[in-house]
N, C-alpha and C positions, 0 to 999 in steps of 0.2 A: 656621588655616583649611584646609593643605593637606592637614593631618592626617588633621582632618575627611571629607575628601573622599576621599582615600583609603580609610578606613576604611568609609568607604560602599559603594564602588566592588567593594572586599572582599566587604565584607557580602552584594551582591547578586549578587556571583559565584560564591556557594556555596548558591545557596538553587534549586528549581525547576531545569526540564530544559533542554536546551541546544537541540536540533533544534523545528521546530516539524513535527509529523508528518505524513504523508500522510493524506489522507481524512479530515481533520478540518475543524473550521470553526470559525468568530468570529465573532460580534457585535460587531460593535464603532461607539460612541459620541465622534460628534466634537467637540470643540472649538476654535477657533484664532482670530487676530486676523488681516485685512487691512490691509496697507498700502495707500495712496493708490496713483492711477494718474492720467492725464491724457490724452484726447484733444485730437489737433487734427485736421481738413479743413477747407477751403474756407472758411479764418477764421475758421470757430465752432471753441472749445474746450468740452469736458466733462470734469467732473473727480467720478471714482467717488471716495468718502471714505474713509478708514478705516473698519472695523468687523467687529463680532465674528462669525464663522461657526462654524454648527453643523447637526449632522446623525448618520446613521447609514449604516451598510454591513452587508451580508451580503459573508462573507470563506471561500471554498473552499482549501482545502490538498490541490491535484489530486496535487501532488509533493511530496517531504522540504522544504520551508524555500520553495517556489513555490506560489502564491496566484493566484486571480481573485477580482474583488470587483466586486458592484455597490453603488453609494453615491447618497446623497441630499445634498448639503448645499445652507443658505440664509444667506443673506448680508442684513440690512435696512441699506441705506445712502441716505444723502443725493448726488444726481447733479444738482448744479448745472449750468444750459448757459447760457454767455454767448457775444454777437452779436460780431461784427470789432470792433465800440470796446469792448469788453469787460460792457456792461452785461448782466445774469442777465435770461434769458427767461422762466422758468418760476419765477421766486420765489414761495416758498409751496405752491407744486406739486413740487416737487426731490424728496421722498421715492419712493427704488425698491427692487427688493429683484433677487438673484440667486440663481438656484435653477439647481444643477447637478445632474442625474443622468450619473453617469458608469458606465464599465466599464475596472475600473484590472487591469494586470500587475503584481505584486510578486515580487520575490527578495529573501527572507531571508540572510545571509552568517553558518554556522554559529561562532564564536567559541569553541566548547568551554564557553559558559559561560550563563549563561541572558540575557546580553546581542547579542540578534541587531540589527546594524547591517542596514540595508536601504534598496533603489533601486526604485523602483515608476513606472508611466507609465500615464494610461487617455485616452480617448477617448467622448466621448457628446455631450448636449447643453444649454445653457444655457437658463434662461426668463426674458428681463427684463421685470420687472416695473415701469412707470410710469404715473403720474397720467395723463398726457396722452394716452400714445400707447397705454393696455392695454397687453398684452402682446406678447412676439414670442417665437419659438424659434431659438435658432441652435444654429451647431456651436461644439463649447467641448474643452478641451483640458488633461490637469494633467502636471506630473510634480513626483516629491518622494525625501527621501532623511530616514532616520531612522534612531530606536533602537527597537526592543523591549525590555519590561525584562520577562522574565518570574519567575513565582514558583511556590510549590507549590501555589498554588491556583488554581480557574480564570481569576483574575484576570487580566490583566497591564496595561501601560502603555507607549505608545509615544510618543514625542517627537520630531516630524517637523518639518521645513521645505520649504516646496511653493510651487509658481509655477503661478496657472491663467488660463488665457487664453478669452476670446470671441471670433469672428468676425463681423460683421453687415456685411447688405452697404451703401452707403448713397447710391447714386448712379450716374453714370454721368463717364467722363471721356472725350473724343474727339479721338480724333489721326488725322492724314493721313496718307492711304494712294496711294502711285501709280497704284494700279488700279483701290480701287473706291473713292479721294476719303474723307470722311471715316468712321471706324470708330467706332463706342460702344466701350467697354471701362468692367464693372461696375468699379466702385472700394468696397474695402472697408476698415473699421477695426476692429483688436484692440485687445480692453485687455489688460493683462498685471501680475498683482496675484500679489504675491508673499506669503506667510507664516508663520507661526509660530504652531505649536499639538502637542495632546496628544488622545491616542486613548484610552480606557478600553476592552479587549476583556473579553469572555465567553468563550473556549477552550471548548471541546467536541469528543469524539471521538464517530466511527460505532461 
């Protein structure tokens, strides 16, 4: 099997170009799986489920192997909420969905080989989607670390692991002040869903 792998490893390292070049661009086509996460405040808990996310990106190559991207991905998952004794509030209702538009930084790390490992971080915003409450926008958050596998043709294939988070605010909590007695202070909660998935790009040059 190690053989195998190797000989793969080989194979891909002699095929397509090593840099990803400047002033070029990508298309590029997502896929990946969510793992769980779990809220708690004020003894409610929610729990985001697993599930499959997909999406696309327009991807800029301003530098040799350095990228901006704006991206689209949706997430449809089940978001149970149960009360302080635990029983589920919204059974039957639990279906939500998460919709991120982001604006991500990537660095490619050139290898000499048409295997570019790569660290990328963006910034934008999330849309939760639920039965109950419509929708909301907040601020959302990713970063991730992968492979590029490129080829001779415009193809390629990237194999990333990423971590994206929400913010929403959800309340208020108040504490004592000496001077002006009690203060509000907004209280908020992140989820923070980590994953695993694969890119399909389109390469193109100006």
């Amino acid at each position: 099997m190690k053989q195998y792998g190797f000989l793969l490893v080989l194979f891909l390292s002699v095929i397509g170009a090593n840099a990803q070049d400047a002033r070029s661009f990508s298309l590029n086509l997502y896929g990946g799986y969510n793992f769980s996460d779990k809220l708690d405040y004020d003894g409610y808990s929610a729990t985001i489920e697993d599930g499959f996310q997909y999406g696309a990106g327009f991807e800029y190559f301003f530098s040799t192997n350095n990228s901006v991207e704006i991206k689209y991905l949706r997430t449809d998952v089940k978001i149970p909420l149960n009360d302080p004794a635990g029983m589920q509030l919204n059974a039957g209702k639990d279906k939500g969905a998460f919709n991120f538009i982001l604006a991500d930084f990537t660095h490619y790390f050139d290898t000499g080989s048409n295997l570019l490992p790569y660290l990328g971080a963006g910034a934008g915003v999330s849309i939760l989607e639920t039965p109950q409450s419509g929708s909301g926008t907040y601020f959302a958050w990713d970063i991730k670390a992968g492979v590029k596998i490129k080829t001779a043709s415009v193809v390629s294939v990237n194999i990333n692991a990423y971590l994206q988070s929400m913010s929403a605010a959800v309340g208020d909590s108040y504490y004592w002040s000496y001077y002006f007695g009690p203060v509000a202070v907004q209280d908020y909660v992140s989820t923070y869903q980590f994953g695993l998935g694969a890119v399909l790009s389109f390469n193109f040059k100006n």
